[in-house]
Every structure is written in C-alpha cells, then in structure tokens.
N, C-alpha and C positions, 0 to 999 in steps of 0.2 A: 504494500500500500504506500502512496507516495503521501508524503505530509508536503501540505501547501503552506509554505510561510511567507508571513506578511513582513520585511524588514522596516522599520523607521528609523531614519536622522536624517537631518539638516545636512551631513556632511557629505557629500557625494562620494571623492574618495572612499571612505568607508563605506557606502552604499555600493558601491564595486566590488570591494573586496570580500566583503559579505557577502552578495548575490552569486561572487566568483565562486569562492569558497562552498557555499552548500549545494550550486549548482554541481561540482564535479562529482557528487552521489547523489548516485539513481535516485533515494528516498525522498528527496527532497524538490520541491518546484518552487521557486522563488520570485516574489512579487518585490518593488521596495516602493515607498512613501516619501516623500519629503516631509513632510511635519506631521502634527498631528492630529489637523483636519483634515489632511488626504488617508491619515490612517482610520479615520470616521467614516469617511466616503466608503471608503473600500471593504471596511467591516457590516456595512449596510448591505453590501449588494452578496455578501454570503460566499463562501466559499472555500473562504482562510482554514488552517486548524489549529496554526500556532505565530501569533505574534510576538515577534523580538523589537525590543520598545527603546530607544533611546532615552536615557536624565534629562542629558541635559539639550535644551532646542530650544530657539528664540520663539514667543508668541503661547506659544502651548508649551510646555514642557512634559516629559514623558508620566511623570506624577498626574498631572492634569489630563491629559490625552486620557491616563487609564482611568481615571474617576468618570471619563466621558462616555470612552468603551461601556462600563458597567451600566452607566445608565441609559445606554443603548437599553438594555432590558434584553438582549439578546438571548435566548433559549435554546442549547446550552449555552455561557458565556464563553467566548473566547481564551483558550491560556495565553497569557502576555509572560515573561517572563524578560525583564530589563538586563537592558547592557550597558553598563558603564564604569568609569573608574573610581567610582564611590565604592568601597568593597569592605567598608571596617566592617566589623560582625553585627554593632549596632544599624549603622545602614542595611544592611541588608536583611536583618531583622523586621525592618521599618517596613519595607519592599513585598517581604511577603508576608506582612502583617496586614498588608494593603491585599492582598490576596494572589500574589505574582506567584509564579510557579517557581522564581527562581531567578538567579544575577549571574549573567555573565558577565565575569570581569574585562575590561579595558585596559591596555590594549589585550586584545584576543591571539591566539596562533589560529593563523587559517587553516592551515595544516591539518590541526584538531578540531576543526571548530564543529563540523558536520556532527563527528564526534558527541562534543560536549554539551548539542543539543540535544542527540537522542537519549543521552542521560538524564537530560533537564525532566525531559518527556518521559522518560521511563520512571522518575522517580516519585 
C-alpha cells in the first residue's frame, strides 16, 4: 500500500529534498505545500494519509496550521506528525501533546528519512 504524504514548508529547498527523498520508495507518493493554507486546501479535497508539518512558516505556522487541520473536523483526522529543529524533550512533549504523531528532527538525513517515517507511522 503506498502512503500518500502531504509535505509542508515555506522553504523550497527542503521541499525538494523531502519530496526527493520519500519519492525514491515505492511506499510513499508525495505531494508538498507551501504554507499552511495550501496544506488546508489540500486536506479538504481528501486523499492524504500522512502529513509532515513544518514549526516554523511565516503567516500560519505549523502549530497553527495543525489546530486548523483539527478543526477541519475531518473523519478520521489526518496524522500530522512535525519536523523541525525544536527537538528538546519538552518540545516535543508539547507537539504530541497537541496530538502529532511524532517530530522529526531538523536537519533530517534523506538517506533515512523514508525510513524514519515509517516508524513514525508504525509506532
């Protein structure tokens, strides 16, 4: 089964290297966002199975973005699960207190990354 992921950030670069990265396995089919109103659009129209959410973005930030996801009201919810370099154990406490499935730290290895999401997701 392939899992369709939704990427978001502002940074383009990383939105390459991301999309580069989970496209080289099969498993994965990848979409990316620029902010976190095109990650609302695109949660609307159904599809996704797994959102990887930027911190930190100008205008919306990934905090914000996900409060927004939820109250899409969407049935099941989307798992978002953030990436960024906030990674003390209190942040990320915070994160999936907020109900994220999980933090991927910043910077990432592409390498692993395919990887380190199907953990996020199996766990």
């Amino acid at each position: 089964m392939t899992l369709r992921v939704l990427y978001v950030d502002d940074d383009a670069d990383i939105r390459e290297i991301v999309a580069l990265s989970l496209s080289l396995d099969p498993d994965f089919a990848v979409e990316t966002a620029v902010s976190g109103a095109d990650a609302l659009v695109r949660a609307r129209r159904g599809g996704i199975d797994l959102i990887l959410l930027d911190v930190m973005m100008p205008v919306m930030d990934g905090r914000t973005t996900f409060a927004e996801l939820r109250a899409l009201g969407l049935d099941p919810p989307i798992p978002v699960a953030f990436v960024t370099a906030r990674t003390q154990a209190h942040e990320i406490a915070l994160f999936k207190g907020l109900g994220a499935i999980g933090v991927i730290a910043k910077p990432f290895d592409p390498m692993t990354l395919a990887r380190d999401v199907k953990a996020l997701c199996a766990s």
